[in-house]
The first five atom37 places (N, CA, C, CB, O) and aatype in JSON, in Angstrom:
{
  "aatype": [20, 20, 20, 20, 20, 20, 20, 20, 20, 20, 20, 20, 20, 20, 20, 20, 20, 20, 20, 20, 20, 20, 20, 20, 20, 20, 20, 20, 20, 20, 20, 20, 20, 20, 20, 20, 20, 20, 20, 20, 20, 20, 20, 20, 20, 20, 20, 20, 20, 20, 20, 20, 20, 20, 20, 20, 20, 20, 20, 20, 20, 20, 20, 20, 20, 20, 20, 20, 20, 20, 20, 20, 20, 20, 20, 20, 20, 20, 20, 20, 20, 20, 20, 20, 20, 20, 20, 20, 20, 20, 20],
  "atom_mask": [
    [1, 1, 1, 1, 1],
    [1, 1, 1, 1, 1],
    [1, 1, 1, 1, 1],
    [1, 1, 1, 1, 1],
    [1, 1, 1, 1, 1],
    [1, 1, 1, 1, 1],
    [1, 1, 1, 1, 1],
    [1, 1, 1, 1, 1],
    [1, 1, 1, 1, 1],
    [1, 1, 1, 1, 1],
    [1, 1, 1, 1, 1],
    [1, 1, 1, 1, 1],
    [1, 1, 1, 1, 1],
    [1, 1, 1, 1, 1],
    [1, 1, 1, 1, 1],
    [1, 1, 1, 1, 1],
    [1, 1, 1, 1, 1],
    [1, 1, 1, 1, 1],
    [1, 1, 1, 1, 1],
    [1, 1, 1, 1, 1],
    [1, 1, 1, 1, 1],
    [1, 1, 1, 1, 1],
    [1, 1, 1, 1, 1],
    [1, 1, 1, 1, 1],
    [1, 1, 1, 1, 1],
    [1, 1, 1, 1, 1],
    [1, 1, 1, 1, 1],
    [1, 1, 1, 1, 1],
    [1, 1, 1, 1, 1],
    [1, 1, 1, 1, 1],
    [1, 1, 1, 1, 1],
    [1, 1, 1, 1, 1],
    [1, 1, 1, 1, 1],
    [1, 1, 1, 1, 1],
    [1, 1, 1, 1, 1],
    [1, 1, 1, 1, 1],
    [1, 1, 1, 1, 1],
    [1, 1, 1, 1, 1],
    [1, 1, 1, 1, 1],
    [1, 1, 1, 1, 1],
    [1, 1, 1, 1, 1],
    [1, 1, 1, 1, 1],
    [1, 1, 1, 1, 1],
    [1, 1, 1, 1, 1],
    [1, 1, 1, 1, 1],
    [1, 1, 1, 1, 1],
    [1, 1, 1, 1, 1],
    [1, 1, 1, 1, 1],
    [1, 1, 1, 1, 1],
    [1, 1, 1, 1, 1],
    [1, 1, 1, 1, 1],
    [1, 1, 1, 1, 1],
    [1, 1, 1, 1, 1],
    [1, 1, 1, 1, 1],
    [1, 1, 1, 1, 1],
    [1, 1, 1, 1, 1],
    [1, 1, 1, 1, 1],
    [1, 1, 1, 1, 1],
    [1, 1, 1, 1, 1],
    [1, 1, 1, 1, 1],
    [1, 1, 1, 1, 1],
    [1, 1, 1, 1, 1],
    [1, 1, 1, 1, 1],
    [1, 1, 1, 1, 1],
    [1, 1, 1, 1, 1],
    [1, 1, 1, 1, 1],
    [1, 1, 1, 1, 1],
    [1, 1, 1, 1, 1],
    [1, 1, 1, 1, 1],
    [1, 1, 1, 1, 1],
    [1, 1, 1, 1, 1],
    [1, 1, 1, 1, 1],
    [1, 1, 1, 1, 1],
    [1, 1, 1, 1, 1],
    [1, 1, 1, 1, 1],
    [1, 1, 1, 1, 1],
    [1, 1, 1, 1, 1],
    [1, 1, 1, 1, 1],
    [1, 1, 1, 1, 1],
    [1, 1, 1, 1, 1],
    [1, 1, 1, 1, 1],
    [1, 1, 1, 1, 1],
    [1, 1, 1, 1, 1],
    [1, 1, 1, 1, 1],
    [1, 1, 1, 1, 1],
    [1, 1, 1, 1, 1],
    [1, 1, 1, 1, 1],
    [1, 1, 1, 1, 1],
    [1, 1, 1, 1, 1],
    [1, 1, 1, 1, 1],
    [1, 1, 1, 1, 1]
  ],
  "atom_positions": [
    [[28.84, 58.55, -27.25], [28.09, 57.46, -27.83], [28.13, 56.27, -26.87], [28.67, 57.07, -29.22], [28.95, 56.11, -25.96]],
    [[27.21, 55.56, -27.17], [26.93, 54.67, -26.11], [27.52, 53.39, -26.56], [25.42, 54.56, -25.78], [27.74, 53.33, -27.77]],
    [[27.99, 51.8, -25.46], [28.34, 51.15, -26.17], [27.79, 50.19, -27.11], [28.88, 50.88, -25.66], [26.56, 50.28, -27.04]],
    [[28.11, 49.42, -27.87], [27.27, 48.49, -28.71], [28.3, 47.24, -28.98], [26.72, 49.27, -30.21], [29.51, 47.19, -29.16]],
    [[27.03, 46.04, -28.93], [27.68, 44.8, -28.8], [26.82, 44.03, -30.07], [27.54, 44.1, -27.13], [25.74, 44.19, -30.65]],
    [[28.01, 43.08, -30.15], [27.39, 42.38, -31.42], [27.01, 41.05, -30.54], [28.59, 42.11, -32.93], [27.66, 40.58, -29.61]],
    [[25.95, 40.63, -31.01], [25.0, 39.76, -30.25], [24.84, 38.35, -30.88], [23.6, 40.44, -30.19], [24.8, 38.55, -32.09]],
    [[24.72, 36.79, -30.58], [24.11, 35.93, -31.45], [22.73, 36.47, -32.43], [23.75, 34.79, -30.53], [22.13, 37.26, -31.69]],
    [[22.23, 36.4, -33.33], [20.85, 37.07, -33.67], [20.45, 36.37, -33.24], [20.26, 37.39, -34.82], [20.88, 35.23, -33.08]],
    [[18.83, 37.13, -32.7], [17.99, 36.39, -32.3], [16.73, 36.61, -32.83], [18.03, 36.42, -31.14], [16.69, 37.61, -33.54]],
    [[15.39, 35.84, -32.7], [14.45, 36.59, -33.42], [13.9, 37.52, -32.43], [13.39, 35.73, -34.09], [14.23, 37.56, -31.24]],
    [[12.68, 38.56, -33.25], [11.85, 39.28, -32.64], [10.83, 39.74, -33.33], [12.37, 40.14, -32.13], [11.21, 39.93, -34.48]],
    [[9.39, 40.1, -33.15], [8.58, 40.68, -33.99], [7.87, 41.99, -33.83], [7.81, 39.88, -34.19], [7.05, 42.09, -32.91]],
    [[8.09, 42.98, -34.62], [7.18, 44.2, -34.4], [5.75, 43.96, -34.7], [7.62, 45.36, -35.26], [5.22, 43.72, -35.78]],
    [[5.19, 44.08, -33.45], [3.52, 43.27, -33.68], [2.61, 44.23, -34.19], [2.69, 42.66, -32.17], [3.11, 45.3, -34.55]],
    [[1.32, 44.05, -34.3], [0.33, 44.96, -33.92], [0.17, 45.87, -32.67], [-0.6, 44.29, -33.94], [-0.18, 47.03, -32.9]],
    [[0.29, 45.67, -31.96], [0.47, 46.06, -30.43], [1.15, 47.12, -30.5], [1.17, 45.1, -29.49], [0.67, 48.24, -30.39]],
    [[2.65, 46.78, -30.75], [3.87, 47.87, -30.8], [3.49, 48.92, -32.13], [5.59, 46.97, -31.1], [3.88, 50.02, -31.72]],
    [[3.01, 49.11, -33.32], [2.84, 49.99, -34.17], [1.49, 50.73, -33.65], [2.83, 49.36, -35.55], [1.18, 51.89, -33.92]],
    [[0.81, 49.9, -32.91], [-0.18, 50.65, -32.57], [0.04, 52.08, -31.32], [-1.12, 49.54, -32.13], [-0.43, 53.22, -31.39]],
    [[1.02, 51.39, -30.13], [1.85, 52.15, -29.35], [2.53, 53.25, -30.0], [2.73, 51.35, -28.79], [2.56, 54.3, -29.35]],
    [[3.12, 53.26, -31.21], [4.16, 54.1, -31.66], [3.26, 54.73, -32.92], [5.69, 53.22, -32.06], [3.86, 55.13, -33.93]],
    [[1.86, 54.81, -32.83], [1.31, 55.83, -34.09], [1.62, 54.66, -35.12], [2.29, 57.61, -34.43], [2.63, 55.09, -35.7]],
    [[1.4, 53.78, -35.51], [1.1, 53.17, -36.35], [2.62, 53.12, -37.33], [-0.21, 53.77, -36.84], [2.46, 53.42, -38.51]],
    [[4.04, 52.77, -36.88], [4.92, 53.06, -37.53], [5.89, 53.31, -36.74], [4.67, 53.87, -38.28], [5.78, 54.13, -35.83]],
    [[7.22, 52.48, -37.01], [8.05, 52.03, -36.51], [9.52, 52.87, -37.27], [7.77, 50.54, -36.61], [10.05, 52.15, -38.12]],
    [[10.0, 53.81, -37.14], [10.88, 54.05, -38.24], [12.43, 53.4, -37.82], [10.89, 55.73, -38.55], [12.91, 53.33, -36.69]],
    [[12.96, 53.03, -38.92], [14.52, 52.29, -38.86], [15.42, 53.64, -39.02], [14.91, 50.96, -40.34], [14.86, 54.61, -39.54]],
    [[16.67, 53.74, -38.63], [17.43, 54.36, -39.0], [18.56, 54.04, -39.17], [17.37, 55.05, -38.57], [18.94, 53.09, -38.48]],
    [[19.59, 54.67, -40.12], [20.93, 54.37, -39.97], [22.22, 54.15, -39.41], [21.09, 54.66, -40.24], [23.19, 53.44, -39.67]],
    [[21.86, 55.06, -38.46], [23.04, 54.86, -37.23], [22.23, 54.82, -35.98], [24.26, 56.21, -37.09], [21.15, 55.41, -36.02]],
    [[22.57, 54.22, -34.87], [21.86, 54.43, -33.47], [22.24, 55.54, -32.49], [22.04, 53.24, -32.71], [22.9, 55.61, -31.45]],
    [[21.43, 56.49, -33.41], [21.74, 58.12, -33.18], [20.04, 57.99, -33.14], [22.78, 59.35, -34.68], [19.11, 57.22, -33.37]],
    [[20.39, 59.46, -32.61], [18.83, 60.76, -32.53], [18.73, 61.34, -34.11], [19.22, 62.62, -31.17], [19.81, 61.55, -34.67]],
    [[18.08, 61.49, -34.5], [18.15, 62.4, -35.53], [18.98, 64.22, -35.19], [16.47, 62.45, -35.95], [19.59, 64.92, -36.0]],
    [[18.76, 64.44, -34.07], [19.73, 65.38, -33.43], [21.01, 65.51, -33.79], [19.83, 65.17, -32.24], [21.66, 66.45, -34.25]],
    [[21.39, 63.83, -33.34], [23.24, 64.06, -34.05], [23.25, 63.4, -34.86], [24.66, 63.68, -33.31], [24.23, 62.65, -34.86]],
    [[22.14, 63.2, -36.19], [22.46, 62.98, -37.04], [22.21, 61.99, -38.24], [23.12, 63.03, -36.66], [22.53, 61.79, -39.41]],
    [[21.24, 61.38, -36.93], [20.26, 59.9, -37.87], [19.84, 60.35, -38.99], [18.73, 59.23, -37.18], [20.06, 61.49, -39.4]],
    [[19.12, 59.37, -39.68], [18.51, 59.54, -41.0], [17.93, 58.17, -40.94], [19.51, 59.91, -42.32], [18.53, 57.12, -40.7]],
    [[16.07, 58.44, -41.33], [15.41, 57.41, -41.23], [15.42, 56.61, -42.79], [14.05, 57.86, -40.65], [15.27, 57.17, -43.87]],
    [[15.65, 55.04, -42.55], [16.23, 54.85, -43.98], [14.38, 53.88, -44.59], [18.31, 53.52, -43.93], [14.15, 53.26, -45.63]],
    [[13.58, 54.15, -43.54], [12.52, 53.2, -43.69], [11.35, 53.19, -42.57], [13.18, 51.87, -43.74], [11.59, 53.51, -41.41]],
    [[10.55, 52.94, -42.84], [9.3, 53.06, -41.93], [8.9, 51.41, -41.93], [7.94, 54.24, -42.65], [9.06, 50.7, -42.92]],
    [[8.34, 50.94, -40.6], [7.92, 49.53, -40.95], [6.28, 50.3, -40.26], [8.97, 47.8, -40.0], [6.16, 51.11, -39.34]],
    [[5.1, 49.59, -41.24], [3.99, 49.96, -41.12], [2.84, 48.73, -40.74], [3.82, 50.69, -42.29], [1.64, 48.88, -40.47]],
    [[3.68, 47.42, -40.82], [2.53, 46.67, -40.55], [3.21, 45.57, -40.24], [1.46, 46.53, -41.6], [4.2, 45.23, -40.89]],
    [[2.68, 44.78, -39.03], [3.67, 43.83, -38.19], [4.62, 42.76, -39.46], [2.48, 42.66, -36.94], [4.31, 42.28, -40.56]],
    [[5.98, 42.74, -38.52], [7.17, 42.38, -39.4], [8.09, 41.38, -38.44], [8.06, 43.86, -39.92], [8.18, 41.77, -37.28]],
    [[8.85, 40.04, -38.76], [9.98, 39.59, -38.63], [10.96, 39.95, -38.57], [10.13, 39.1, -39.1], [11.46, 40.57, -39.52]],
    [[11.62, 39.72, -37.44], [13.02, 40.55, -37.75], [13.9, 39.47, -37.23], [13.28, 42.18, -36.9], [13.51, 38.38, -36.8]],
    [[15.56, 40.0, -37.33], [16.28, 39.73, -36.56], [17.64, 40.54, -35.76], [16.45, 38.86, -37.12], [18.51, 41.24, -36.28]],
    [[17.53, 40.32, -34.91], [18.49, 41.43, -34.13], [19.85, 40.79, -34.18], [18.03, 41.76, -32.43], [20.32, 39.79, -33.64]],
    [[20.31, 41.65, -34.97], [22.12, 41.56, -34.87], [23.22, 41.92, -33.97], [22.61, 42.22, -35.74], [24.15, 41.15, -33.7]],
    [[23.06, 43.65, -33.29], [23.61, 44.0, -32.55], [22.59, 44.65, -31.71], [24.59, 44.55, -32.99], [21.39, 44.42, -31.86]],
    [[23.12, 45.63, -30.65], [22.46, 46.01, -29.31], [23.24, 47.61, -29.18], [22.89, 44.69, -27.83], [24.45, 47.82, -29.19]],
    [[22.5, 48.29, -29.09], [23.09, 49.59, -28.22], [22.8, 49.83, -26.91], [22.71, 50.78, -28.72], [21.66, 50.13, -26.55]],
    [[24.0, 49.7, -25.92], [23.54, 49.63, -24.53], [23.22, 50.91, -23.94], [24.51, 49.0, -23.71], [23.81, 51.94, -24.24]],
    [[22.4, 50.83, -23.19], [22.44, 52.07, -22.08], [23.82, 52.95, -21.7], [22.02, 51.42, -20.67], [24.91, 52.46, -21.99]],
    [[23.76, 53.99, -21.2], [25.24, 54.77, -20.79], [25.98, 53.83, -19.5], [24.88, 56.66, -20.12], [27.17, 53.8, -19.18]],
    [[24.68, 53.01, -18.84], [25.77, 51.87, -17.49], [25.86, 50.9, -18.21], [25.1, 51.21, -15.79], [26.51, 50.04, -17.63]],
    [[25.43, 50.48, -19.55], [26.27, 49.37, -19.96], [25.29, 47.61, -19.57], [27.94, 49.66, -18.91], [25.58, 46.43, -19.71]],
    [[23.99, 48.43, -19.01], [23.46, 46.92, -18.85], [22.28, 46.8, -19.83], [22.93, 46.54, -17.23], [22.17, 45.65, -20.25]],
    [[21.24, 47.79, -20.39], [20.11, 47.6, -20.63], [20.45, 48.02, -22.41], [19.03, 48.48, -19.57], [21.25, 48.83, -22.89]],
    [[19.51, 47.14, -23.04], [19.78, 47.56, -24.79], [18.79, 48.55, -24.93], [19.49, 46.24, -26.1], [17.65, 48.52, -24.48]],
    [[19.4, 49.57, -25.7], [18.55, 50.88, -25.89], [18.01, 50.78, -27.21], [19.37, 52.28, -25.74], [16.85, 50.95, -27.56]],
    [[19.22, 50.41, -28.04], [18.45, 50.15, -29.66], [18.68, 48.48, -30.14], [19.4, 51.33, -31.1], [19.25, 47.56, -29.55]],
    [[18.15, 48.52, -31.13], [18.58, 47.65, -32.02], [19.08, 47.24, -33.11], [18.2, 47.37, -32.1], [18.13, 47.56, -33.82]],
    [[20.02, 46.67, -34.01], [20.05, 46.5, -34.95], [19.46, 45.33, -35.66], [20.96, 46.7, -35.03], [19.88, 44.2, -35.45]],
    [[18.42, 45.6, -36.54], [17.91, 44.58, -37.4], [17.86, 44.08, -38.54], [17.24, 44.58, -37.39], [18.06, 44.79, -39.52]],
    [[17.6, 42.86, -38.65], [17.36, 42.53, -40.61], [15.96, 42.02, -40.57], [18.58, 41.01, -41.54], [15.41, 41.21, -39.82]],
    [[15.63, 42.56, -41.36], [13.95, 42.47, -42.1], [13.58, 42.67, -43.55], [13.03, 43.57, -41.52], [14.05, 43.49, -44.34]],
    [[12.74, 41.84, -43.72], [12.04, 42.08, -45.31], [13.58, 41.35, -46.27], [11.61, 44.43, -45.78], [14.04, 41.76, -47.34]],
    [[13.89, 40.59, -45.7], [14.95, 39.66, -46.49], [16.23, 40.78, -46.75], [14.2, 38.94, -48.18], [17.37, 40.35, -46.58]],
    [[16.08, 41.95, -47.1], [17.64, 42.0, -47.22], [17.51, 43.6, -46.32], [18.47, 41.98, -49.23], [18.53, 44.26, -46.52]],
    [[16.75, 44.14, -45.64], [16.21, 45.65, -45.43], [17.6, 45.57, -43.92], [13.81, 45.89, -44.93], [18.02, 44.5, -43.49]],
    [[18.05, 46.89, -43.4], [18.71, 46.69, -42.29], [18.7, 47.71, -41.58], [19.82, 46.3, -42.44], [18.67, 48.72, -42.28]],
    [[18.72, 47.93, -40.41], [18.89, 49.8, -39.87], [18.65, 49.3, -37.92], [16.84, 51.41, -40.83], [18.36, 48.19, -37.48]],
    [[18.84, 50.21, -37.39], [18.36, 50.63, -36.09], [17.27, 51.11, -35.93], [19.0, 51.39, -35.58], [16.59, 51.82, -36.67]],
    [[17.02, 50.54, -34.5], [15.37, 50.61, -34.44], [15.31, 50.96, -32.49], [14.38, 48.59, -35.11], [16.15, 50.36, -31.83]],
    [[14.54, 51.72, -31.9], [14.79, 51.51, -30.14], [13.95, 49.71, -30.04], [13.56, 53.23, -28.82], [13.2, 48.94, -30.64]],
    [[14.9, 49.9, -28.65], [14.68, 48.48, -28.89], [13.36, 47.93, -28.02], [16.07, 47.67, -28.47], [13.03, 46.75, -27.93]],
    [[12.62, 49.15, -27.36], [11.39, 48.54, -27.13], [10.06, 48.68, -28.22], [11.05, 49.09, -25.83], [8.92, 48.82, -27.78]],
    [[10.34, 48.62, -29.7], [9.84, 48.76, -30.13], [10.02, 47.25, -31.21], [9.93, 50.02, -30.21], [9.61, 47.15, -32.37]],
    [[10.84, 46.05, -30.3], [10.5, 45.22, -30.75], [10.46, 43.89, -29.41], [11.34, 45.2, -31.97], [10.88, 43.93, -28.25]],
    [[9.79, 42.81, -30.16], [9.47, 42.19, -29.27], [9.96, 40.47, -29.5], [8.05, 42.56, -29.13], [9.85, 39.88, -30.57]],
    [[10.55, 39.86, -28.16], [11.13, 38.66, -28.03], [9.74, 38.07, -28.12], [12.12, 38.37, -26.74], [8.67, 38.32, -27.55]],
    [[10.17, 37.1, -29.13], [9.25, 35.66, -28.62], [9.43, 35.16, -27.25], [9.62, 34.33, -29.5], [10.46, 34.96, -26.62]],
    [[7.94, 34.96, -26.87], [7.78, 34.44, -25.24], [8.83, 33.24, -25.35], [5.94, 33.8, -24.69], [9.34, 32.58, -26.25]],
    [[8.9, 33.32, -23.9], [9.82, 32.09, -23.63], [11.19, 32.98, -24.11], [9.4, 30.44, -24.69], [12.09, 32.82, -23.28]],
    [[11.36, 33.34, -24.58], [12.77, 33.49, -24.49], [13.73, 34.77, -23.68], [13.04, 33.51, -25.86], [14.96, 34.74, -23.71]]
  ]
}
């Protein structure tokens, strides 16, 4: 397993753009696993959404975030890859 860091949150938004890239649908999951070893999708996001990123799953060298952990829809939470969300410019 790869490592994971807990992060200040920050914001980010799954746009139009990105659901359109990914088939129209973004799925969250429970652990920042594959469904291989074991994920389970706890939610689908289908139409651009607010989020906020809590933690980070890094790459196997430890520099680049592979997933994400988010909060959305006021209380909703799960892992998500993390180019499937997007920093507000400027930041």
């Amino acid at each position: 397993m790869f490592p994971n860091r807990t992060v200040d949150p920050y914001p980010v938004s799954i746009t139009k753009t990105v659901l359109n890239k990914w088939n129209g649908e973004v799925r969250v999951w429970d652990t920042p696993q594959s469904a291989i070893e074991g994920a389970v999708v706890l939610d689908k996001i289908l139409k651009p959404t607010r989020a906020t990123v809590l933690e980070e799953q890094m790459d196997i060298y430890g520099s680049l975030p592979q997933r994400a952990r988010i909060r959305y829809s006021r209380d909703k939470e799960g892992w998500v890859i993390y180019e499937m969300v997007q920093k507000p410019r400027g930041s």
